[in-house]
Backbone bond lengths (Angstrom), bond angles and torsions (degrees), N, CA, C in turn:
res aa  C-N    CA-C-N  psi(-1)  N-CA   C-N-CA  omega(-1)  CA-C   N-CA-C  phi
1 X - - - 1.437 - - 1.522 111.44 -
2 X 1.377 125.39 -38.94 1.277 138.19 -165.30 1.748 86.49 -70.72
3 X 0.979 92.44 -65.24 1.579 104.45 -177.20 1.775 120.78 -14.98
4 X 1.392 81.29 -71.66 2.114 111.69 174.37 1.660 89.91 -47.38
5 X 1.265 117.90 -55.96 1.557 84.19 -162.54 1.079 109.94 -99.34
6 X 1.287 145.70 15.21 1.568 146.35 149.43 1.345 111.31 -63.15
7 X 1.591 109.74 -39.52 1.819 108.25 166.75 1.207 106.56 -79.36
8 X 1.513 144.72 -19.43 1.120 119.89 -173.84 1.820 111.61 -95.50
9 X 1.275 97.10 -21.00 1.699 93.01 157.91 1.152 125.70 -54.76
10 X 1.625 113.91 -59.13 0.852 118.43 -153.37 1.952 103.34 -81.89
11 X 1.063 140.72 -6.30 1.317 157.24 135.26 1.825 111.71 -39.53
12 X 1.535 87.55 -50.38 1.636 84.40 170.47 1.703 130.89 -82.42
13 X 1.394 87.92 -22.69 2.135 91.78 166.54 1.578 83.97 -60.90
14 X 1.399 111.37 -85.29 1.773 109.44 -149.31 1.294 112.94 -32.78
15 X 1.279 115.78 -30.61 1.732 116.05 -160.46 2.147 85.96 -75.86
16 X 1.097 98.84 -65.70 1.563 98.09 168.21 1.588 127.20 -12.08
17 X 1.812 97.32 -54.82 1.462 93.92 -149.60 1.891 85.47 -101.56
18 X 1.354 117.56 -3.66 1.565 102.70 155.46 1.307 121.66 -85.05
19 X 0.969 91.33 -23.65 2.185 86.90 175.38 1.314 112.03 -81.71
20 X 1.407 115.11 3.84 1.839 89.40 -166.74 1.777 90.11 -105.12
21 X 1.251 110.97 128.13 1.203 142.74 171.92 1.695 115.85 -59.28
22 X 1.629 114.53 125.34 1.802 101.19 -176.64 1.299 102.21 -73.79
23 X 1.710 156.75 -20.02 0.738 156.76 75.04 1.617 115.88 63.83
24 X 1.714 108.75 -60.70 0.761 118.48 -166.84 1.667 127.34 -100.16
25 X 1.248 90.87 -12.04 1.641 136.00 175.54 1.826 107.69 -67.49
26 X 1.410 106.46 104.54 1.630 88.39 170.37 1.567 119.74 -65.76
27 X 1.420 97.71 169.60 1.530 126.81 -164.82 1.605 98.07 -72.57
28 X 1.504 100.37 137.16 1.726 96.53 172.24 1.739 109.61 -76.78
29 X 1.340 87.49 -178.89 1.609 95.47 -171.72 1.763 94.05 -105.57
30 X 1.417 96.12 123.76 1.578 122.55 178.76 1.735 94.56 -36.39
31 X 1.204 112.31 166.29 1.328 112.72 -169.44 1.545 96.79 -131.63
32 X 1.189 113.77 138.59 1.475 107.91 -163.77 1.624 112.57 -96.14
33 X 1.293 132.18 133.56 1.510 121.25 -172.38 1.370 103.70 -55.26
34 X 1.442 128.59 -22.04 1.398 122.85 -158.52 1.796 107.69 -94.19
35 X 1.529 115.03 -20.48 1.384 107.08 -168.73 0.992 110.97 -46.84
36 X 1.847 127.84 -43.96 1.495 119.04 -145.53 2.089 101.72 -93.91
37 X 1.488 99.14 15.89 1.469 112.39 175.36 1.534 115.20 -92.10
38 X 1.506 83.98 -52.05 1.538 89.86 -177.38 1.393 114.06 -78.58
39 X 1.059 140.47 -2.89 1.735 144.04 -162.78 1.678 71.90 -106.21
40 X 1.370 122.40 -64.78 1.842 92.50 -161.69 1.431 104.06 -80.57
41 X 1.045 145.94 11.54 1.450 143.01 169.53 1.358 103.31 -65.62
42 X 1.694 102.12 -54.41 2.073 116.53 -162.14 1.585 86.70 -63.26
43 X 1.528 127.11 -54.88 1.478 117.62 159.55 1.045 141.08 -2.60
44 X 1.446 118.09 -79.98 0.826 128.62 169.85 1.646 126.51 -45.58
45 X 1.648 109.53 -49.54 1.265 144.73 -174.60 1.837 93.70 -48.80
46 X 1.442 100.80 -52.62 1.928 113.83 -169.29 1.365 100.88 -78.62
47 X 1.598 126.96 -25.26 1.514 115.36 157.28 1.700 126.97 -54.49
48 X 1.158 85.87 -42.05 1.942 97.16 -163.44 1.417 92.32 -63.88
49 X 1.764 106.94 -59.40 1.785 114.00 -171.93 2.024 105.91 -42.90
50 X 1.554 108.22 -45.99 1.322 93.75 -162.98 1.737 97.27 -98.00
51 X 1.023 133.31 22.49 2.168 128.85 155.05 1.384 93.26 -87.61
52 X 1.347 126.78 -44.27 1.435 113.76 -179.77 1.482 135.90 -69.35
53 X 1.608 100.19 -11.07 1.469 117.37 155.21 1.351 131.18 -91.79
54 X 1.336 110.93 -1.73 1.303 141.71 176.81 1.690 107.26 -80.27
55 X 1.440 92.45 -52.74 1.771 102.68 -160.81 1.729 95.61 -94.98
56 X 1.286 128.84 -13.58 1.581 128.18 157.57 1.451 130.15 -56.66
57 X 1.869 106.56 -44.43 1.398 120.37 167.35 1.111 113.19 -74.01
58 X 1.558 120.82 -36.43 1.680 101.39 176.12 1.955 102.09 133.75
59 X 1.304 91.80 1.44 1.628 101.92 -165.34 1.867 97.70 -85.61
60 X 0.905 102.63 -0.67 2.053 95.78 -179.57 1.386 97.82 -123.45
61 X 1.240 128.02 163.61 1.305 147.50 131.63 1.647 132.36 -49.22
62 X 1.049 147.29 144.22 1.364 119.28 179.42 1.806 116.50 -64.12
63 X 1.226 99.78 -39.84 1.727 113.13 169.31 1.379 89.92 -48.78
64 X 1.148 126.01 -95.69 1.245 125.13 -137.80 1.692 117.76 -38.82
65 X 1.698 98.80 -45.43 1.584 131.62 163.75 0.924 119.75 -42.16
66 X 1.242 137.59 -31.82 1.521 158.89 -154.92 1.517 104.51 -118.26
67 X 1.068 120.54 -42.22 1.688 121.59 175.70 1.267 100.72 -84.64
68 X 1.654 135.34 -54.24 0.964 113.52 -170.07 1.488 121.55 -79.19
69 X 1.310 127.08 2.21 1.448 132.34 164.54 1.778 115.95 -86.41
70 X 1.055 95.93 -16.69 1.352 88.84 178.21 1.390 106.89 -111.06
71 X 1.320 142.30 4.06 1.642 150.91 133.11 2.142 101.96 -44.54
72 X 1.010 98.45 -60.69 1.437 118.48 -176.16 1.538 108.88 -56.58
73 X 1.011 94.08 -47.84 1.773 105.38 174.09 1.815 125.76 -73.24
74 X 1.662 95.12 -4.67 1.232 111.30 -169.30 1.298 91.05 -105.44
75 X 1.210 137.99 -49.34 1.103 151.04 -114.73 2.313 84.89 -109.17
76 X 1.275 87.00 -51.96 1.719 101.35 178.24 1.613 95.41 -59.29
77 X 1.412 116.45 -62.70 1.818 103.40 172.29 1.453 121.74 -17.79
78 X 1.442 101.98 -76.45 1.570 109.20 -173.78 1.320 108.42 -52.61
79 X 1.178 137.20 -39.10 1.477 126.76 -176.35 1.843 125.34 -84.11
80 X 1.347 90.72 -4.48 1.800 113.23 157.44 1.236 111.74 -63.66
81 X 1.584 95.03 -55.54 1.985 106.72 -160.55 1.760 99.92 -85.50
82 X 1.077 102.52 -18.10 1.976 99.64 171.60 1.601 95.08 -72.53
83 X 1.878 130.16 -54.31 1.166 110.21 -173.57 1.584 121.71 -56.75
84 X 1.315 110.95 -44.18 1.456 116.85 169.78 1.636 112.67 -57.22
85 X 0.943 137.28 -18.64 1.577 149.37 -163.63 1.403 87.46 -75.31
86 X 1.534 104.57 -71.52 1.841 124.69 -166.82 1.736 108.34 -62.27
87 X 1.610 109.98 -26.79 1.635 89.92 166.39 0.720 115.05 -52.84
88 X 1.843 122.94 -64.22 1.075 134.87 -156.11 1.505 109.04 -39.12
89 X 1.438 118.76 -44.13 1.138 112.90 -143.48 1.567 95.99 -90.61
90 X 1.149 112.52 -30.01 1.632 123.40 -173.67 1.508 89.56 -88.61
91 X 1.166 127.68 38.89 1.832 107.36 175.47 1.156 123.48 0.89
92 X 1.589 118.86 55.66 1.526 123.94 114.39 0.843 146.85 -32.33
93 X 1.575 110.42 -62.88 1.675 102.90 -175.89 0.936 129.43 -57.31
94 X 1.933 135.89 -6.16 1.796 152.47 172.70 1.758 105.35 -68.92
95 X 1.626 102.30 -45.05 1.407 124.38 -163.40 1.622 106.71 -48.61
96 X 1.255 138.62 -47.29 1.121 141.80 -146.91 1.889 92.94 -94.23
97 X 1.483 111.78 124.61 1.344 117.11 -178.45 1.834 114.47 -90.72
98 X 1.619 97.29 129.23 1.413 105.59 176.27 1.598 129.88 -28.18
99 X 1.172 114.04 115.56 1.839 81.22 -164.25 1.842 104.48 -84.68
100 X 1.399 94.60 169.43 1.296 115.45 -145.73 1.724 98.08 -70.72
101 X 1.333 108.97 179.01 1.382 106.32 178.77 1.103 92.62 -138.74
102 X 1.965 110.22 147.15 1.382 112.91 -178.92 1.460 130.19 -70.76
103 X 1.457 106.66 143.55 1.212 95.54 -166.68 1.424 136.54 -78.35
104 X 1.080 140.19 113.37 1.742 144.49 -164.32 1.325 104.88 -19.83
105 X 1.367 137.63 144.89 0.776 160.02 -141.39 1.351 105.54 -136.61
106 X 1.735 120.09 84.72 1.487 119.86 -157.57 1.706 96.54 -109.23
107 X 0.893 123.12 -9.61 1.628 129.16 178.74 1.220 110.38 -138.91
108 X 1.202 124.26 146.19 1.612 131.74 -166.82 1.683 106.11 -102.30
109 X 1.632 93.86 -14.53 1.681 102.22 -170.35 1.630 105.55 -100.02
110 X 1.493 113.01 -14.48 1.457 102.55 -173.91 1.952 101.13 -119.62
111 X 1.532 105.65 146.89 1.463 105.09 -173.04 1.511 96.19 -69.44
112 X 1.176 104.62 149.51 1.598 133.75 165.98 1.827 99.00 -36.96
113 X 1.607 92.86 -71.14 1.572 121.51 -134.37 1.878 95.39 -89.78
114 X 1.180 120.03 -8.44 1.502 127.90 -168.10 1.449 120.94 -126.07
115 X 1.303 87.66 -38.86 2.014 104.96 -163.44 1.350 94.44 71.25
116 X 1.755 142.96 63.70 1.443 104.58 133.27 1.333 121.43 -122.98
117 X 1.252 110.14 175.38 1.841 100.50 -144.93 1.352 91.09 -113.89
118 X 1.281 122.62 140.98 1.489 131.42 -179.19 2.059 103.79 -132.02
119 X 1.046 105.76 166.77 1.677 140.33 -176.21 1.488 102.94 -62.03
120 X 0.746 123.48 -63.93 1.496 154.23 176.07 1.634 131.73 -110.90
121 X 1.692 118.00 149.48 1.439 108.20 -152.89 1.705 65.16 -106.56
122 X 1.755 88.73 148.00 1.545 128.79 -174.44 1.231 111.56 -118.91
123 X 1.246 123.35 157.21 1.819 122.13 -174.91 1.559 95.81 -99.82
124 X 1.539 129.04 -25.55 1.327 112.91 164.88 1.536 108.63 -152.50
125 X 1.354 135.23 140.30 1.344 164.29 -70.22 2.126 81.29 -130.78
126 X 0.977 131.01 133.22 1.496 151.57 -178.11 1.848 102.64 -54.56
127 X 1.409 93.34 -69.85 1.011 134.51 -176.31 1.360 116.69 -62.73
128 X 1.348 110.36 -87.87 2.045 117.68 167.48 1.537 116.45 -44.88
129 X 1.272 90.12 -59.83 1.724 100.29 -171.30 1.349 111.79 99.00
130 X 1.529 106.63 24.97 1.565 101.88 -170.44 1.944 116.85 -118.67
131 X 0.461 135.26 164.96 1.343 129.89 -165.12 1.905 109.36 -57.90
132 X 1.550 122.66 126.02 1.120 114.70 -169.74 1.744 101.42 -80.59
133 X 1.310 125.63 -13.46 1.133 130.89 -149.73 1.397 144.09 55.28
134 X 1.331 92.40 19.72 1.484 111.03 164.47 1.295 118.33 -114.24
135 X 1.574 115.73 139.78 1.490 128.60 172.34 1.403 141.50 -51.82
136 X 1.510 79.53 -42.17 1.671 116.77 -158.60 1.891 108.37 -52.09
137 X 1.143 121.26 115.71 1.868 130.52 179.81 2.002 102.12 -64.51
């Protein structure tokens, strides 16, 4: 009996795994040029954090501490200038927009950031909640 239904399972995976269509299979997730940068960057990052807990207790030398942080520190360079390398090449580095500058402050009675107009100049905006840019109590 055990038998019958170990073959009849196992009859039923195969029948399964021929019918299922790639088609039917979701799409992988794009793989980003930067993951395998940033995973050894945080690396690196969890090296430096734990020699410096190393060389606090007493477990390094200053030489040793000193060479091996600045190997580490070398080592973190190159994987800066590879991320900057790969903007370049993926024209990134254009992509990211200037950030904005606040806007002049031509009335003391109306918010900058909203336009709404109040009685009296306010230190921040009724409405927005954002700074009116005025001092005045």
């Amino acid at each position: 009996m055990i038998i019958a239904i170990a073959a009849l399972l196992a009859v039923g995976v195969i029948a399964f795994t021929l019918t299922v269509r790639a088609k039917d299979l979701p799409e992988p997730e794009p793989v980003s040029p930067f993951q395998h940068l940033d995973e050894r960057k945080a690396a690196i990052y969890d090296n430096l954090r734990d020699l410096q807990f190393e060389y606090r207790v007493g477990k390094l030398s200053d030489n040793d501490y000193q060479q091996t942080k600045k190997d580490l520190q070398r080592e973190l360079a190159a994987v800066m200038a590879e991320v900057d390398r790969l903007k370049v090449q993926l024209n990134l580095n254009g992509s990211v927009p200037p950030p904005q500058l606040a806007p002049k402050i031509s009335d003391p009675l109306t918010c900058p950031h909203c336009q709404a107009k109040f009685a009296q100049p306010l230190k921040f905006c009724g409405e927005c909640g954002k700074p009116m840019g005025v001092a005045q109590s």
